[in-house]
N, C-alpha and C positions, 0 to 999 in steps of 0.2 A: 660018761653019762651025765648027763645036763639035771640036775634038779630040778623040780617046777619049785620055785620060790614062793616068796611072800610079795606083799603089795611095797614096795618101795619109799616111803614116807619122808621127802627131804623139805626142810625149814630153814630160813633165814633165822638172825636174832631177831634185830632191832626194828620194832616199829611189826613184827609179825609172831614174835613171841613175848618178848616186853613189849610195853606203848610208851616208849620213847628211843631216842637215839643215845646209845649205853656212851658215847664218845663224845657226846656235848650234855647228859647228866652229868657228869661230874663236874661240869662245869660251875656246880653248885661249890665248891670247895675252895672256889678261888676269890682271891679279895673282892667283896661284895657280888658276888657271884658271877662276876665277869671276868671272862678273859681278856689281858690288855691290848688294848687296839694297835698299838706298832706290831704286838705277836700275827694280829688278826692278819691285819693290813700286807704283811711279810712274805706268810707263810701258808695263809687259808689260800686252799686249792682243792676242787674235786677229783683233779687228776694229779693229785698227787699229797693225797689225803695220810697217809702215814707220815709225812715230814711234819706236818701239821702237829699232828698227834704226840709225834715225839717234842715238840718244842712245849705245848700243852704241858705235858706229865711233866719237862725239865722245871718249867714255872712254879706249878703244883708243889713240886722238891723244893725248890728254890725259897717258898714262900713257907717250908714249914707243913706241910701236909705230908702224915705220913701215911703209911703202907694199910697201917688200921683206921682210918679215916675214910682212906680208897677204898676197902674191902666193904666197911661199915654202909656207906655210902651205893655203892651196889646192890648192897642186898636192900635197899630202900625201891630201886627200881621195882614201879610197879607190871603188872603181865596185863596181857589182852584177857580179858574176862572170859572164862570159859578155856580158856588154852593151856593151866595146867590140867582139868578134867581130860578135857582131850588126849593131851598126852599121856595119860597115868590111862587112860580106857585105851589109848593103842600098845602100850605096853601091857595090860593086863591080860589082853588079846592073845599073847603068847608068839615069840619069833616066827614059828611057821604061817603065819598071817601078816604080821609088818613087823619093818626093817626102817627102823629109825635113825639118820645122820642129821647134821648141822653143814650149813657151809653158809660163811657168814664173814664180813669186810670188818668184822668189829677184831676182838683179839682173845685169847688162851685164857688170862684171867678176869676180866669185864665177863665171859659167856661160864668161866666154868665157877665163879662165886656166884651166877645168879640160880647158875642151875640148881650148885649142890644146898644153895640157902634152901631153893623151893625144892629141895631133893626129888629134881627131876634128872641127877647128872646118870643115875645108871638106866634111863630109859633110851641113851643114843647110845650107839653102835660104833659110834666116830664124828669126830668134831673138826671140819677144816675151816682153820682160820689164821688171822695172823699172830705168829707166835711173841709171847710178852713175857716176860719175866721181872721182878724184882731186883737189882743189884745190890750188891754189898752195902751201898748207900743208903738202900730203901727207895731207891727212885726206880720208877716204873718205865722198864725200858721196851718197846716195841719195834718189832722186825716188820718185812712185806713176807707173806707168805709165798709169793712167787715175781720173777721177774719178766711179765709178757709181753710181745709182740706181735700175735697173730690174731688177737681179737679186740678191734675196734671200737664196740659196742661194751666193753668191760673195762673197769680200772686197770691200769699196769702192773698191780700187785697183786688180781685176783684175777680171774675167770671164773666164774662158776661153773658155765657148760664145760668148761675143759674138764672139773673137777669133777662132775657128775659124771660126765660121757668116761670119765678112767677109772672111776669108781666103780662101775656098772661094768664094764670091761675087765677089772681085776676080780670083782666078782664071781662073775662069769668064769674065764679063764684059770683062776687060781685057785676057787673054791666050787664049783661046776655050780653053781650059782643062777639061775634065771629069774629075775624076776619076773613077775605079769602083769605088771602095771607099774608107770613110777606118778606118785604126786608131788608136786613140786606146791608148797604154802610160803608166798615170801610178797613183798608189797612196792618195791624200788626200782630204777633205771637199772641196778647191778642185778636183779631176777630176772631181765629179760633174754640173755643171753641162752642161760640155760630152758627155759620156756620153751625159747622157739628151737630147738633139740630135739624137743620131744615128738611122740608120735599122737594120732588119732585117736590110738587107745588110751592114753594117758590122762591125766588130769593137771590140771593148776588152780589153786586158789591163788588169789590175788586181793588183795585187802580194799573196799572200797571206798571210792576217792582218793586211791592212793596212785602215784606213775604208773606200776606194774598193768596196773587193771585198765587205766585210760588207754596206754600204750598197747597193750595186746588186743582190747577189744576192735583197735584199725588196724590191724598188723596181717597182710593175707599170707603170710608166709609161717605164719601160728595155725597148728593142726592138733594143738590138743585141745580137750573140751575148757571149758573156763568157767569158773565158780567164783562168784565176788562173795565174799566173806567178811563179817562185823565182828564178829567172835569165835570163841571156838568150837560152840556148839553149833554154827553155820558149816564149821566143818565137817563134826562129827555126823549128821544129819546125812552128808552124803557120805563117808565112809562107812560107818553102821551099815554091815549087811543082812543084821539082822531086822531092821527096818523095810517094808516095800511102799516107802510112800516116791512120788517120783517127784524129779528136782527138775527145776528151771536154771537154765543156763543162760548166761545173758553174756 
């Protein structure tokens, strides 16, 4: 027997729960706050954004930056205004109502030092990202979360649709699990994947002026409703069902 579920609540990091990109903030840490242009020149790639990343942090080491700097440094990231209310009011709500995860192209520790600073980390349910850890050295070493080829529209190291659509499946399947709606809040080219997954009943916030939102608004193969969002009270506004005021969808 199938549970009727809770509402589904999935969120990006960067740029949809912080306002900034957690992967070029720390960029603040390196000699005069730049990274040096032979690394740039080399290695910056959108499609293949983790070798990047790893030359980054070896630099960072390299020059002397350590582990408590990085951590220090994160918890500086500042959040979209109104997005930890948000999420502390969908947590309060209680799990039989929403079902909170992360799926995010940033990594393990950038997402789980901003959480636990803003001790928002026991509001997710589960966090897919790429996995990072510290070495014996103190240098901060990062993996790809996966290695893809079947979706175009997403980086080689992540899918999101893949992630949601198996998530929502093992749900389902392994824990008799249904949810009844999923929202998807995320603002990037890598949010569009899973987006257009969704169904009619569904929702998406998409951050305005941001890809996400430009992108889906021409996109005819997008069937779920679509919510531009400034803050996070743009969002709770339409999740609150204790509210009957009605929303514009644009």
């Amino acid at each position: 027997m199938t549970i009727d579920g809770p509402e589904l609540v999935v969120f990006d990091f960067d740029e949809t729960i912080v306002d900034c990109n957690s992967d070029t903030f720390i960029n603040e840490l390196a000699t005069d706050g730049v990274i040096p242009e032979e690394i740039v020149q080399k290695y910056y790639d959108h499609n293949n954004w983790i070798a990047y990343m790893k030359q980054v942090l070896t630099y960072l080491h390299k020059t002397g930056v350590t582990e408590e700097q990085i951590r220090s440094c994160l918890k500086r990231m500042p959040l979209i205004a109104g997005m930890k209310d948000l999420i502390f009011n969908l947590k309060n709500s209680g799990p039989q109502k929403y079902e909170l995860i992360i799926i995010s192209d940033a990594n393990t520790v950038f997402i789980g030092q901003s959480l636990e600073f803003n001790q928002m980390d026991k509001a997710f349910r589960k966090v897919y990202t790429n996995p990072a850890k510290f070495d014996g050295n103190g240098c901060l070493q990062v993996e790809e979360y996966q290695d893809q080829n079947w979706c175009d529209i997403s980086a080689h190291n992540l899918c999101k649709g893949y992630v949601l659509m198996d998530y929502i499946s093992k749900r389902k399947s392994e824990d008799k699990m249904q949810f009844s709606r999923v929202s998807y809040v995320g603002d990037g080219l890598n949010d569009v994947c899973p987006a257009l997954k969704l169904t009619n009943n569904d929702r998406v916030f998409a951050r305005t002026g941001y890809p996400l939102h430009k992108r889906l608004a021409l996109n005819p193969q997008f069937n779920a409703k679509l919510y531009p969002f400034a803050d996070g009270n743009d969002i709770w506004n339409v999740l609150d069902t204790r509210s009957h005021h009605t929303n514009t969808i644009q």
